[in-house]
ROMAR-13525 format. One line per 3 residues: their letters; for each residue x, y, z of N, C-alpha, C, O. Coordinates in nm, 2 decimals, padded with zeros to 4 digits. Example, Ala and Ser with C-alpha at 12.3 -4.5 7.8 and 13.67 -1.06 7.14 Angstrom:
2
as> 01.32 -00.57 00.78 01.23 -00.45 00.78 01.32 -00.33 00.78 01.42 -00.33 00.85 | 01.28 -00.22 00.71 01.37 -00.11 00.71 01.29 00.00 00.79 01.34 00.11 00.80
This chain:
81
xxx> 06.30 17.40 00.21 06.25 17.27 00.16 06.32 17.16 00.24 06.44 17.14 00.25 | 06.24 17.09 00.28 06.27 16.92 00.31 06.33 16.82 00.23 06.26 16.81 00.13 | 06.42 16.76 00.23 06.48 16.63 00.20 06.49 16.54 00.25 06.48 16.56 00.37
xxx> 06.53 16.38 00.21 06.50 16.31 00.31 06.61 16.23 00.22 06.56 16.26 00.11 | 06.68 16.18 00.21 06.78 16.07 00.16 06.86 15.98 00.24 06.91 16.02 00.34 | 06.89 15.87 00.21 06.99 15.74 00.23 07.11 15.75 00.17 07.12 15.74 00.05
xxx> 07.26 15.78 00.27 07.36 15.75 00.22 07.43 15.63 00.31 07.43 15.61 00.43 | 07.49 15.57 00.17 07.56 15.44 00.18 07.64 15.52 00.37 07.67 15.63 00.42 | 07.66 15.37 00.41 07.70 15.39 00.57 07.89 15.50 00.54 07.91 15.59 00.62
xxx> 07.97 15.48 00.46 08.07 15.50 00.43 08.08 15.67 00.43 08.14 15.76 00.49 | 07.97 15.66 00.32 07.98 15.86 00.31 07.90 15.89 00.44 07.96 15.97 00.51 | 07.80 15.85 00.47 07.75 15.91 00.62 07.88 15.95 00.71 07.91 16.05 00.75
xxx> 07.93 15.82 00.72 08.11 15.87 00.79 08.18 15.95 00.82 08.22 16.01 00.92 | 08.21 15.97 00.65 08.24 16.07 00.61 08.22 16.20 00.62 08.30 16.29 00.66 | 08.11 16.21 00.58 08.01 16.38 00.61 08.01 16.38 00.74 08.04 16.49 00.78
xxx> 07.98 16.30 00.86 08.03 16.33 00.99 08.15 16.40 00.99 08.18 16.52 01.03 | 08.23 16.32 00.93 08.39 16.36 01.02 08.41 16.50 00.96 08.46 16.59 01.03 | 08.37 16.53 00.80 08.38 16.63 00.77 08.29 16.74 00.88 08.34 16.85 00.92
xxx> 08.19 16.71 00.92 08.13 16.84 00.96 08.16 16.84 01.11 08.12 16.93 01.19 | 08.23 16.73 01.13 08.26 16.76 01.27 08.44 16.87 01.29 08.47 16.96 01.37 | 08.53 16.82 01.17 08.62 16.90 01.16 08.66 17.02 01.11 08.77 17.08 01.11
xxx> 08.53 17.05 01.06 08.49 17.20 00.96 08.39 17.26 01.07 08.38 17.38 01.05 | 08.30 17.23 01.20 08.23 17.28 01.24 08.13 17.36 01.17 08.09 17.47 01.17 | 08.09 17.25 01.13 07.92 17.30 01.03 07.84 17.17 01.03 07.88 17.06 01.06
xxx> 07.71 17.23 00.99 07.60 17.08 01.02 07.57 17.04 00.87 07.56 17.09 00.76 | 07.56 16.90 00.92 07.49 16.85 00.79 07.44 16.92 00.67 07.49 16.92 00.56 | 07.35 16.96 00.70 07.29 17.08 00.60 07.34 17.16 00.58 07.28 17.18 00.47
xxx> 07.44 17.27 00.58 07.57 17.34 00.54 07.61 17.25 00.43 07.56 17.25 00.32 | 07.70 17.16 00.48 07.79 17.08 00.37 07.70 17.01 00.28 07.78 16.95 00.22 | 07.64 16.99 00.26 07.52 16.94 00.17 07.48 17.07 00.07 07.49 17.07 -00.06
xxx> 07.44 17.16 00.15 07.46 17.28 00.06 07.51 17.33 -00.01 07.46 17.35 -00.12 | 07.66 17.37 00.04 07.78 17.39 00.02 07.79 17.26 -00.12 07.75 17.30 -00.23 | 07.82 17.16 -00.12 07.82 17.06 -00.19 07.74 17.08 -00.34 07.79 17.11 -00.45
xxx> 07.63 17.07 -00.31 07.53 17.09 -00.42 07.54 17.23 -00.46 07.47 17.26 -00.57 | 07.60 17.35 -00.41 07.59 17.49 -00.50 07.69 17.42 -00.56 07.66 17.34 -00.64 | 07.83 17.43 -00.54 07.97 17.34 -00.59 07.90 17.31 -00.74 07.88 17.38 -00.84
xxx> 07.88 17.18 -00.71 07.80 17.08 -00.80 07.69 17.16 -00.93 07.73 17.15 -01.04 | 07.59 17.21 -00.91 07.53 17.31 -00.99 07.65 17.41 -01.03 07.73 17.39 -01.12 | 07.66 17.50 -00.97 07.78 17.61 -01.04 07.90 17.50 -01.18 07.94 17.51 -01.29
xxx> 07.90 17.45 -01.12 07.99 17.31 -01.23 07.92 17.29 -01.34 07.97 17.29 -01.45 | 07.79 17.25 -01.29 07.73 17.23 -01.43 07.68 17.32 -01.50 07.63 17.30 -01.61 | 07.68 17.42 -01.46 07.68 17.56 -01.59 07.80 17.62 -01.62 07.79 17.73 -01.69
xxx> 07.90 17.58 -01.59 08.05 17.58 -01.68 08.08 17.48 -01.80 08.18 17.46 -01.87 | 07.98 17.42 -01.79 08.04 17.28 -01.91 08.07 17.36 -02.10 08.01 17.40 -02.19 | 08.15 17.34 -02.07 08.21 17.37 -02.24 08.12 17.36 -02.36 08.07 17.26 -02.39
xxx> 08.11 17.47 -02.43 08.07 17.42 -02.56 08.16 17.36 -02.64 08.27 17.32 -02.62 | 08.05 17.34 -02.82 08.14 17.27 -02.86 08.30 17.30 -02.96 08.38 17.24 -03.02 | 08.28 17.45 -02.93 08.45 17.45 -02.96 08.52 17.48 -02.87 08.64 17.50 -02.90
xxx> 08.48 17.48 -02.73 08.62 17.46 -02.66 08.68 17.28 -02.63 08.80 17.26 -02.61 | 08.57 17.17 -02.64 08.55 17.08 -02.64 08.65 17.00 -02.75 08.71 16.90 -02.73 | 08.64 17.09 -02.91 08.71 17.01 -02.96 08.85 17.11 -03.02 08.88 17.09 -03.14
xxx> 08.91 17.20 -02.96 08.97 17.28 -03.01 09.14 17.22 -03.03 09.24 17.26 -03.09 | 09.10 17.08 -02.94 09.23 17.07 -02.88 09.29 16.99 -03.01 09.41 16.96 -03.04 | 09.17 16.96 -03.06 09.22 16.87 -03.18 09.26 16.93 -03.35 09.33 16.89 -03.44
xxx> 09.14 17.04 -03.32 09.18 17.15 -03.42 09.29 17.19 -03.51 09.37 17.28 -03.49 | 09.31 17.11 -03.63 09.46 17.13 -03.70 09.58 17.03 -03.64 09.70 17.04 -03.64 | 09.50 16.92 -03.57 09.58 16.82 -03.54 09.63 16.75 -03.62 09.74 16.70 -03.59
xxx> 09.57 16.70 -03.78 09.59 16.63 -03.89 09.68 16.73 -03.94 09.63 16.82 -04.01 | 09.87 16.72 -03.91 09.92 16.81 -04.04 10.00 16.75 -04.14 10.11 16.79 -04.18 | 09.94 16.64 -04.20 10.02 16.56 -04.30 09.93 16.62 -04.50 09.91 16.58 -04.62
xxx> 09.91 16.70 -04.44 09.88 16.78 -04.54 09.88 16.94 -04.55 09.89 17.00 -04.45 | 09.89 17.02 -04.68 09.95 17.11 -04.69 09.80 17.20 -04.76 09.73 17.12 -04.82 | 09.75 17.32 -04.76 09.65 17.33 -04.83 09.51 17.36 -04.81 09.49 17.42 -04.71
xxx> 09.44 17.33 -04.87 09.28 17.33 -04.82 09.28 17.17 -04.86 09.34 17.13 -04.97 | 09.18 17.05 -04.73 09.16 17.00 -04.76 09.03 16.96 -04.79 09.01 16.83 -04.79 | 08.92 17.05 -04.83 08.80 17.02 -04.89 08.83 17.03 -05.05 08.78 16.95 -05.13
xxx> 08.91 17.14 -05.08 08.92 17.10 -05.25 09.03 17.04 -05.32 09.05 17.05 -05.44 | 09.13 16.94 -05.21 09.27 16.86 -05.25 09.18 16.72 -05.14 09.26 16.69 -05.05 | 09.08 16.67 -05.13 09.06 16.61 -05.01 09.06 16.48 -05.14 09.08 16.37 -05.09
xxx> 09.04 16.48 -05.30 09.10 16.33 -05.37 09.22 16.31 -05.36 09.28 16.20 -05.35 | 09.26 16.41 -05.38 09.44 16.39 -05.38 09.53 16.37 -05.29 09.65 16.34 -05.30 | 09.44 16.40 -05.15 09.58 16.37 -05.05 09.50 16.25 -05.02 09.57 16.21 -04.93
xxx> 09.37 16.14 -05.03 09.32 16.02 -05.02 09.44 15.95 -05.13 09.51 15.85 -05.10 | 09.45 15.99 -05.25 09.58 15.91 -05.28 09.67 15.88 -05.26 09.71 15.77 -05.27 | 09.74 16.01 -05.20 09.90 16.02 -05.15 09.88 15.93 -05.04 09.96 15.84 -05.00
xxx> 09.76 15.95 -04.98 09.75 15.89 -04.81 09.75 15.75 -04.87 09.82 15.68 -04.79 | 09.69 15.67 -04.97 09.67 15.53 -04.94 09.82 15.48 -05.07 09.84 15.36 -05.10 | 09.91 15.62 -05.10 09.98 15.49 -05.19 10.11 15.54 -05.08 10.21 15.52 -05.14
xxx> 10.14 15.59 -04.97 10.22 15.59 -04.85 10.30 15.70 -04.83 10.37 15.72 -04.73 | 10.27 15.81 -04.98 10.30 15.94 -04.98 10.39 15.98 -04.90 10.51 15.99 -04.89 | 10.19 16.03 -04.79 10.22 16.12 -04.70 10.24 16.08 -04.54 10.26 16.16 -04.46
């Protein structure tokens, strides 16, 4: 397949110096680049590794808090907890 794109003068530079000091052509490192880039984006996390980190981060309570969730809103707002 054919491509045809415009890069800013800076990264053209760039991708020169790289492929001149890696000894590969344009099209290699563009390649190379974009598998990179795809492969990355089918690692993206679901949503419990995404929020795990927070998981049981609230521990100013003791309990279950879906069936104590009026009573620790009291303790919480009269300075309790």
């Amino acid at each position: 397949m054919t491509l045809s794109i415009h890069l800013p003068q800076p990264m053209e530079q760039a991708l020169n110096s790289y492929c001149g000091n890696h000894a590969i052509s344009k099209d290699q490192a563009i390649e190379q680049a974009l598998e990179q880039f795809l492969s990355a984006q089918d690692q993206t996390p679901n949503a419990y590794e995404l929020g795990k980190v927070g998981f049981g981060a609230d521990e100013t309570h003791a309990g279950d808090i879906a069936r104590n969730s009026k009573k620790l809103l009291r303790q919480k707002f009269r300075g309790e907890i």
